[in-house]
C-alpha positions as CSV (number, residue, x, y, z in Angstrom):
1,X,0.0,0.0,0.0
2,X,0.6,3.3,-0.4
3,X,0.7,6.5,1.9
4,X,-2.7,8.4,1.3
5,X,-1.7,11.3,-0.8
6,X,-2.0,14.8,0.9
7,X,-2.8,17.0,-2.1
8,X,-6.2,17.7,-1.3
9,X,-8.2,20.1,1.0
10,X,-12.2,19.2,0.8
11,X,-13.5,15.5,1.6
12,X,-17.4,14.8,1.5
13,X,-17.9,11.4,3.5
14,X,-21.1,9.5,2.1
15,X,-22.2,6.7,3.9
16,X,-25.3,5.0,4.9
17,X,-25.4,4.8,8.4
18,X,-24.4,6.4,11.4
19,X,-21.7,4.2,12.9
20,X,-20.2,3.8,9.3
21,X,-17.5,5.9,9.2
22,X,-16.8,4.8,12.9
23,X,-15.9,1.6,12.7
24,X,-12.4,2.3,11.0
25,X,-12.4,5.4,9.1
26,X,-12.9,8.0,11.6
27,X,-9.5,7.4,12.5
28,X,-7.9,8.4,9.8
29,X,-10.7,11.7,9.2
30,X,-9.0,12.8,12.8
31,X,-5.7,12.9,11.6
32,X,-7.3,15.2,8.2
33,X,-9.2,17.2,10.4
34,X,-6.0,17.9,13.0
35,X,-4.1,18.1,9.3
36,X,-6.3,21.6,8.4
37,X,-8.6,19.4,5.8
38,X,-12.0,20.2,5.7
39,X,-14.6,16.8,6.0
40,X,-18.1,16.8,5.9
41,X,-20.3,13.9,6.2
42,X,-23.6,13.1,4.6
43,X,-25.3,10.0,5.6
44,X,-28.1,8.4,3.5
45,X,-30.3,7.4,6.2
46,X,-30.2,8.1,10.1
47,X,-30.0,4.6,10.6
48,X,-33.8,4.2,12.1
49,X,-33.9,0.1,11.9
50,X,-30.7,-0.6,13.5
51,X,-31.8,-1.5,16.9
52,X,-34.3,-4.5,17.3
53,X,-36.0,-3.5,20.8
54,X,-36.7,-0.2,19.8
55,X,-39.2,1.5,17.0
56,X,-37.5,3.7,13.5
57,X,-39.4,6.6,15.1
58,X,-37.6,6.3,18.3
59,X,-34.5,5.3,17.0
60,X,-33.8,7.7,13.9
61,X,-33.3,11.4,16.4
62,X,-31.1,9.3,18.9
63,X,-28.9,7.8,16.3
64,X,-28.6,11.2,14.8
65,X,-27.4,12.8,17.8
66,X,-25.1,10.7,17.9
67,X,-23.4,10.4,15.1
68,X,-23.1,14.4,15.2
69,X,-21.7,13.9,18.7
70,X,-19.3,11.3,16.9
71,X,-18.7,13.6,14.3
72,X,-17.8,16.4,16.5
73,X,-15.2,14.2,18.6
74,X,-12.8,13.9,14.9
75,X,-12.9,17.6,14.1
76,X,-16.5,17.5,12.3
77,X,-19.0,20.5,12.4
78,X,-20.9,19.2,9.4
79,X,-23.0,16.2,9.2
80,X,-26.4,16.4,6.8
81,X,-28.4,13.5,6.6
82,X,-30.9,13.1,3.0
83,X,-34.4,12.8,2.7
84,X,-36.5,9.8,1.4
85,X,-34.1,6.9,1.8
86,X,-34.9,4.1,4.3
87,X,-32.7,2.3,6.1
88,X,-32.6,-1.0,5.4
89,X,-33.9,-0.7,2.1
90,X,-31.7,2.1,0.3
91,X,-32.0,1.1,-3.4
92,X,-29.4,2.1,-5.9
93,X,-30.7,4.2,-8.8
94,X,-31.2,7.5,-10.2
95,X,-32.7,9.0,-7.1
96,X,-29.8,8.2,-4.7
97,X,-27.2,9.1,-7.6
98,X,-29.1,12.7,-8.0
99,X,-29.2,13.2,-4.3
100,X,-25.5,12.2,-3.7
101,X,-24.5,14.3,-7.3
102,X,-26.7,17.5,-5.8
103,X,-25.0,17.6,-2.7
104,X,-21.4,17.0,-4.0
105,X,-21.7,20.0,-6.6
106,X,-23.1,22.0,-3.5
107,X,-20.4,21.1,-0.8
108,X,-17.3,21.0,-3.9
109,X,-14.9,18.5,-2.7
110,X,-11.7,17.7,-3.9
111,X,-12.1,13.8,-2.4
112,X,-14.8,11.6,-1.7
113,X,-14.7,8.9,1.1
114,X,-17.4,6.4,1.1
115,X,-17.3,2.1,2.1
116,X,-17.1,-0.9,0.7
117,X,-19.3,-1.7,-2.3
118,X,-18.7,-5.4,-2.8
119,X,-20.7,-8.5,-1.6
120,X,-17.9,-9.1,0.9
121,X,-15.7,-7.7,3.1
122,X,-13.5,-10.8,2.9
123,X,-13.9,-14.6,3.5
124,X,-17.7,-15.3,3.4
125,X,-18.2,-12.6,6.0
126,X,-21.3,-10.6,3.6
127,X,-21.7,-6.5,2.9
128,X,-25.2,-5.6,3.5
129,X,-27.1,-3.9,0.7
130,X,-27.2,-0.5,2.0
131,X,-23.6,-0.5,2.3
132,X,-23.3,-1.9,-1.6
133,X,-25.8,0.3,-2.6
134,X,-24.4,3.7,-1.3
135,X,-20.9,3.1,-2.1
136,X,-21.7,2.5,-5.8
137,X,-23.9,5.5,-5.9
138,X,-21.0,7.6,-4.2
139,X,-18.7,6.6,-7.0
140,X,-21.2,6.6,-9.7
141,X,-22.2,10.3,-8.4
142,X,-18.6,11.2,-7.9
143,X,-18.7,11.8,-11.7
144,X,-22.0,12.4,-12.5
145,X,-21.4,15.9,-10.6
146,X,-18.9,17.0,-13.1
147,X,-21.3,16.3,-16.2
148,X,-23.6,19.6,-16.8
149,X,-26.2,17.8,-19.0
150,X,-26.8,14.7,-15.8
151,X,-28.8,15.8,-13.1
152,X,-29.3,19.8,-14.6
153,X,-32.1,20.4,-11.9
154,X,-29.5,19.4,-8.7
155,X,-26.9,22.6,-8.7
156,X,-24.0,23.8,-10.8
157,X,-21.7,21.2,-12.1
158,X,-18.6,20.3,-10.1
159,X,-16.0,18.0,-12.2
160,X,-13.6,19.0,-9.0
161,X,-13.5,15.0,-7.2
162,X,-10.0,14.5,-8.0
163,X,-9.9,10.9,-6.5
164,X,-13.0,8.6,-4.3
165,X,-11.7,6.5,-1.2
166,X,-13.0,3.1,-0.3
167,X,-13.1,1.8,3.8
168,X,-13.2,-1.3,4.3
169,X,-12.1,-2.4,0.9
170,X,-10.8,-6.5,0.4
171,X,-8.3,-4.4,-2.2
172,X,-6.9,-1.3,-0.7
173,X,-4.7,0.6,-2.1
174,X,-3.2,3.4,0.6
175,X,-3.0,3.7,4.2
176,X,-3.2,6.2,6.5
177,X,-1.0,6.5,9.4
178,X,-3.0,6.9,12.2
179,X,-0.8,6.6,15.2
180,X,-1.7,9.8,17.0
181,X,-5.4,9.5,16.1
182,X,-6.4,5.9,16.9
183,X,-7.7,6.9,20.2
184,X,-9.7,9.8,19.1
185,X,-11.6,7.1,16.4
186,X,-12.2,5.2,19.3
187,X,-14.0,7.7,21.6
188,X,-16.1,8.7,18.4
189,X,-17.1,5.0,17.9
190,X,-18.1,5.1,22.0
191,X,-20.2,8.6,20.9
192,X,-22.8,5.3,18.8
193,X,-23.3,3.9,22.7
194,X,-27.3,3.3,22.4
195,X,-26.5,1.4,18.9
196,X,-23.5,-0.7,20.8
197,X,-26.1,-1.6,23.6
198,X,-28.4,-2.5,21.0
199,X,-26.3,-5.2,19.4
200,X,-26.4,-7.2,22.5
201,X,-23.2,-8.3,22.3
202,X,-20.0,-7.9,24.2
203,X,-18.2,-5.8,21.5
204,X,-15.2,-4.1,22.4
205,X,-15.0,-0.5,20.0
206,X,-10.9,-0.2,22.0
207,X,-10.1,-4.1,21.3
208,X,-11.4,-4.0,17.7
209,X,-10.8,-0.6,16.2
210,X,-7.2,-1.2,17.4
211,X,-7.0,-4.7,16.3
212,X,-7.6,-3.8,12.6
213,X,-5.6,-0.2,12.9
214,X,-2.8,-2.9,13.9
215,X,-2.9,-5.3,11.8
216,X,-3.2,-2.7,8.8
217,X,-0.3,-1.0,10.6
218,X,1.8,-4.0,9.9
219,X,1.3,-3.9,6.4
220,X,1.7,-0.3,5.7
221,X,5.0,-0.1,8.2
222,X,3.4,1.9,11.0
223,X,2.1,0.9,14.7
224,X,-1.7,1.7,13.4
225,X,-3.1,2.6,10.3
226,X,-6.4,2.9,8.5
227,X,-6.4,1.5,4.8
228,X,-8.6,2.4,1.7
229,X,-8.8,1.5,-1.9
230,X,-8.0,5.0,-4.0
231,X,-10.2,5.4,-7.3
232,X,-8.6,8.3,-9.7
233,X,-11.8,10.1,-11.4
């Protein structure tokens, strides 16, 4: 792998979920944010059927909260969440790639950061349709901004994403060193603590955030890093 390159100033984050980003990436956006970059995040849905014992309606404001208390614990004042996508059910299609297209050409960045859009996420362990679904429509949207005759009712075209970033990719491509941030993307996954108690499970965000950052890190020659596969647009 690859050192993430550093010639870039705007990254727009688009994932489905709140949690997403935590579970490895927020990491690494600590280390940006503590770099001068400027992230935002957009998240398709707020994440309203991800705990069992407890209704959407109840669910979505709480997992929203915290996810922009997450986001604020990396260096992250902007989190937007769209309209008229379900969780659970997010289909890919025009819709999501004129939603994801508007709001790139309105927020301009440079990179975008989104997850894994492949059946697995290595071995037989399965990537859940939402997380398929989004990540193609970030990439797909990614370039649609640029074109002025796609889209010509969402905003201005914006042909500025130089590059689009892949988490949890089976195939990545660069790393990030995140040494001095690994900690930080810890406390941001603990921020996601009414999701974590709804799991039911023992999981440990310290023992597996660091786990991965590690094992990464021994590819990439650091103590912890945070690896992604790089498309160039």
């Amino acid at each position: 792998m690859e050192a993430f390159p550093d010639d870039w100033s705007r990254a727009l984050c688009i994932v489905a979920h709140p949690d997403d980003l935590e579970y490895g990436a927020a990491a690494a956006i600590a280390a940006w944010t503590a770099a001068g970059k400027r992230v935002s995040y957009l998240l398709v849905t707020r994440g309203e059927a991800g705990i069992d014992g407890m209704a959407p309606a109840e669910t979505a404001p709480l997992r929203e909260a915290e996810e922009r208390a997450s986001a604020a614990v990396v260096g992250v004042d902007a989190v937007d969440f769209l309209e008229g996508h379900v969780d659970g059910v997010v289909e890919y299609g025009l819709p999501l790639r004129r939603d994801l297209a508007a709001a790139i050409r309105r927020l301009q960045p440079d990179l975008v950061v989104t997850m894994n859009h492949t059946e697995s996420w290595g071995g037989t362990s399965f990537n859940m349709a939402d997380h398929r679904h989004v990540g193609l429509a970030a990439l797909d949207a990614s370039r649609d901004a640029g074109n002025r005759w796609i889209f010509t009712d969402a905003g201005d075209p914006w042909s500025g994403v130089r590059r689009v970033a892949v988490g949890g990719s089976v195939e990545p491509t660069h790393f990030v060193d995140v040494g001095d941030t690994i900690d930080v993307g810890i406390a941001s996954l603990r921020e996601h603590a009414a999701y974590i108690a709804g799991l039911g499970t023992d999981f440990d965000p310290d023992a597996f955030l660091r786990g991965n950052a590690r094992a990464t890190g021994e590819v990439a020659g650091c103590e912890y890093a945070v690896a992604f596969q790089m498309y160039e647009l």
